[in-house]
C-alpha positions in Angstrom: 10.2 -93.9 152.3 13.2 -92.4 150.6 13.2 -89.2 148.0 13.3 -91.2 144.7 10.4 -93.9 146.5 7.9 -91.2 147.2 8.3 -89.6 143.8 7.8 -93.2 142.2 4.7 -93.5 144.6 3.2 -90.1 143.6 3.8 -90.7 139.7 1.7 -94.0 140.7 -0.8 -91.9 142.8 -1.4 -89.9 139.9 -1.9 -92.8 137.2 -4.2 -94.3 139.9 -6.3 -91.3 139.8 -6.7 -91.4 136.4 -8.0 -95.4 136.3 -10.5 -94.5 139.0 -11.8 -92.1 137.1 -11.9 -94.1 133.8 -13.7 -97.1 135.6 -16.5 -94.4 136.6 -17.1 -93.8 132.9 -19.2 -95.9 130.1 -16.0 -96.9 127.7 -13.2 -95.9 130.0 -10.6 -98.2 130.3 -6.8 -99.0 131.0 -3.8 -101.7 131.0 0.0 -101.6 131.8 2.6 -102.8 129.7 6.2 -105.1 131.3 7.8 -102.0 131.4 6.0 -99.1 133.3 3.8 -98.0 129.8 0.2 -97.7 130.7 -2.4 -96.7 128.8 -5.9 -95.3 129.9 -8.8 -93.7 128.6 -11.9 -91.7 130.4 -13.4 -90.7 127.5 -13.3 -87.2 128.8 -12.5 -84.8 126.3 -8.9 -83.2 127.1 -6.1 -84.6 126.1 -4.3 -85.5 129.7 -7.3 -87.6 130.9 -6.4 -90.3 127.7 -2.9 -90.8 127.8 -0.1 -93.5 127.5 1.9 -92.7 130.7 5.3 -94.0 131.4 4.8 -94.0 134.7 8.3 -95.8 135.8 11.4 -93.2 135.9 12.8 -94.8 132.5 10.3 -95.1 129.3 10.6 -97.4 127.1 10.4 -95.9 123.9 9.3 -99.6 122.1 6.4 -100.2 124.4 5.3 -96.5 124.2 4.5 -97.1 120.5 3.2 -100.0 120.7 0.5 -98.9 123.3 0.5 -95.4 121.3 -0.7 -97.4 118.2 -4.4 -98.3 120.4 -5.1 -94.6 120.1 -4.2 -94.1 116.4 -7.9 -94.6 115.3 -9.2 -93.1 118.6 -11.6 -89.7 118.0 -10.7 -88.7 121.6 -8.0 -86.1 122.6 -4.9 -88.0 123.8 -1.3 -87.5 124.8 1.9 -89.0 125.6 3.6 -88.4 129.2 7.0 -89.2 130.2 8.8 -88.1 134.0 11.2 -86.1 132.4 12.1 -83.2 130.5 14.8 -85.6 128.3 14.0 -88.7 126.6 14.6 -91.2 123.8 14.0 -89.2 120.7 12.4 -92.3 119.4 9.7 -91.2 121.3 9.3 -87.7 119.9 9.5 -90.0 116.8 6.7 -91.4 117.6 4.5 -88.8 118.7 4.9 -86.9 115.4 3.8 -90.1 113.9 0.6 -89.7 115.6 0.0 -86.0 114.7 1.5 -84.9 118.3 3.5 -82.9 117.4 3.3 -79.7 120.8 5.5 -80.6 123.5 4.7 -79.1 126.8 6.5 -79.3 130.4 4.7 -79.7 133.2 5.9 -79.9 136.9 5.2 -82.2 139.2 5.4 -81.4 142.6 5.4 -82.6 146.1 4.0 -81.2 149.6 4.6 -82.8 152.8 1.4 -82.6 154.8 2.4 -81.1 158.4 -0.1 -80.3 161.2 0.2 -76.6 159.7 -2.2 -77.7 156.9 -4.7 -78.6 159.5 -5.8 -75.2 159.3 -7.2 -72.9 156.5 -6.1 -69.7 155.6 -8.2 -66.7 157.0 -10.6 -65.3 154.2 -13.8 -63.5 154.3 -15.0 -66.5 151.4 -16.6 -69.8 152.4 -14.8 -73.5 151.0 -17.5 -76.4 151.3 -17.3 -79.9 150.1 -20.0 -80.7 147.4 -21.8 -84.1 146.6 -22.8 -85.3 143.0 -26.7 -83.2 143.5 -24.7 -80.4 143.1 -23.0 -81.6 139.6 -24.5 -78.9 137.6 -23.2 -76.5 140.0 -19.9 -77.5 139.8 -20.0 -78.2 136.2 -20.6 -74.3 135.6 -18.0 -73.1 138.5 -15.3 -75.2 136.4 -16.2 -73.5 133.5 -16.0 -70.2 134.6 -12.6 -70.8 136.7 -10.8 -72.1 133.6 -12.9 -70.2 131.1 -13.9 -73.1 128.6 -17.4 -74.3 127.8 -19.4 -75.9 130.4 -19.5 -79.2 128.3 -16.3 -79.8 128.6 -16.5 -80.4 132.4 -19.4 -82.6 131.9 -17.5 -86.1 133.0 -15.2 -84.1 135.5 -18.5 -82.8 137.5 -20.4 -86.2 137.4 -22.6 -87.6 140.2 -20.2 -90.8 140.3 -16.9 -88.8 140.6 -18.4 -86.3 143.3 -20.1 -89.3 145.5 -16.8 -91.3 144.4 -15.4 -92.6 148.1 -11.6 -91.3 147.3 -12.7 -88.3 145.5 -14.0 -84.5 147.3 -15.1 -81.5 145.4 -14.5 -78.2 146.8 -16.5 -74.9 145.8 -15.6 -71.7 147.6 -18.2 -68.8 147.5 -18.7 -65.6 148.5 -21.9 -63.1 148.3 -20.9 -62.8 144.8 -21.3 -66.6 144.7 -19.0 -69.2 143.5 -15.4 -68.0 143.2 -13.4 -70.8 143.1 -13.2 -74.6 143.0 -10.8 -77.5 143.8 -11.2 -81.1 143.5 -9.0 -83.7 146.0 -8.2 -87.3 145.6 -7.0 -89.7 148.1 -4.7 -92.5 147.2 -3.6 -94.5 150.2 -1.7 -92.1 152.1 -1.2 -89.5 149.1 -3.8 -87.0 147.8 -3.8 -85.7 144.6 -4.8 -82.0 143.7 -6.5 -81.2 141.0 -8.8 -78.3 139.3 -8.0 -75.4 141.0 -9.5 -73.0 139.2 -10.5 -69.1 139.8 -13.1 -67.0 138.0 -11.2 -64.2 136.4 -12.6 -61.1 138.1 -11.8 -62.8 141.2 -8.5 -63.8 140.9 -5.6 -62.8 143.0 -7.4 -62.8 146.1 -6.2 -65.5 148.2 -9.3 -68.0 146.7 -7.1 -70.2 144.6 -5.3 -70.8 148.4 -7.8 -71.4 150.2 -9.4 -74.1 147.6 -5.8 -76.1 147.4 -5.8 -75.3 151.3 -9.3 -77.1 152.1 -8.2 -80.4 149.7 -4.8 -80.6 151.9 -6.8 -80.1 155.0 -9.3 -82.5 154.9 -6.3 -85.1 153.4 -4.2 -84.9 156.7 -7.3 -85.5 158.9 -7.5 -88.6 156.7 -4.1 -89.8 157.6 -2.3 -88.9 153.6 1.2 -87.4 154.4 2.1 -85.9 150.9 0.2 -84.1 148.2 0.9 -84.5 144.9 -0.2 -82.1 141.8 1.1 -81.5 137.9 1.5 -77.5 137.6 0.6 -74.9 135.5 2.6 -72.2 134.4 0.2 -69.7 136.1 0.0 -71.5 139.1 3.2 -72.4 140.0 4.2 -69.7 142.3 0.8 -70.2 144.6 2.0 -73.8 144.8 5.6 -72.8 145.5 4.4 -70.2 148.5 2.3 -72.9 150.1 5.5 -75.4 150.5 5.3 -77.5 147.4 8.4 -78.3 145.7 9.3 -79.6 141.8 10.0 -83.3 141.8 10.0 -84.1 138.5 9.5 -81.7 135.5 7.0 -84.2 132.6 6.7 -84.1 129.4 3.3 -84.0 127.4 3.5 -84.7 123.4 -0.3 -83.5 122.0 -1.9 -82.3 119.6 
């Protein structure tokens, strides 16, 4: 698979990830447009989990408004997400329009999986894998990593997302208790990364590692040969130090 393919397949991974998780939820739904526009809803309350993507390498600034337009009445948190940092101003146009008016850039980046990532990271902490019993549990960890209220999590930490096949949730603890969490999705041979979070007092310590660590682990001994995650700002250097690399830098239009 060639450079450009795997990006394309990864920008897919991740939009499959998304319409997994919206067919868990009561109301969650998606479709795809001719030309590379989807648009999906979880119901989940943050903007990025009810989005219309362009998920092909050009957008198509007519179909984006036209699947945009579903969303106009919508009470949910949206946004609009392009695969690059420049675009058809039509469709800054039409994100004003919808009262989108932030613009934020989020990289995407790739990690090829190599027999190194077998192995975690020494640390005195403990990473496990949790199932949907412990929901509550990871519902609060979450909420304490990213430092938002616990009922925002409340979708992301359901029973049928933990005990989904594809899906793994990841709490690392110490005597202190939990420290940090991570959650892993598997997408033929790709697996996405996503919530890594850290409590704040223990932040800096190698935790945020060894929870990205334990999703890219258990990935390779499933057969995935890349890892795919969308950055943030705070965590792109951890990311860059473990061997992942910018593919792509998106653009999210929200509110």
């Amino acid at each position: 698979m060639g450079k450009t393919d795997l990006v394309d397949a990864a920008a897919e991974g991740w939009l499959a990830t998304l319409v997994m998780f919206a067919a868990t939820q009561p109301g969650g739904s998606h479709r795809r447009g001719d030309h590379g526009t989807c648009a999906v809803v979880t119901t989940a309350p943050a903007p990025a989990m009810n989005a219309v993507f362009a998920v092909g390498p050009e957008a198509d600034p007519a179909e984006i408004a036209e699947f945009a337009a579903s969303f106009a009445s919508s009470p949910l948190p949206w946004s609009i997400k392009v695969r690059s940092d420049r675009f058809d101003d039509r469709i800054a146009v039409t994100a004003a329009e919808h009262g989108l008016g932030q613009r934020t850039t989020q990289p995407f980046m790739l990690k090829d999986l190599t027999a190194a990532d077998a192995e975690l990271p020494e640390s005195a902490a403990h990473v496990r894998s949790l199932s949907g019993e412990e929901s509550a549990l990871y519902q609060s960890s979450l909420a304490a990593g990213f430092e938002a209220p616990a009922e925002f999590f409340e979708r992301l930490a359901a029973p049928a997302i933990m005990n989904h096949p594809a899906m793994r949730a990841y709490l690392v603890e110490t005597e202190d208790g939990p420290v940090a969490t991570a959650f892993g999705v598997l997408v033929g041979e790709l697996v996405g990364v996503y919530n890594i979070s850290v409590s704040p007092e223990h932040r800096r310590q190698g935790y945020g590692r060894l929870a990205t660590a334990a999703v890219l682990r258990d990935a390779h001994a499933a057969g995935a040969h890349t890892a795919f995650l969308g950055s943030s700002e705070i965590g792109l250097p951890l990311y860059e130090e473990m061997g992942f690399r910018i593919a792509e830098n998106w653009t999210i239009f929200h509110a």
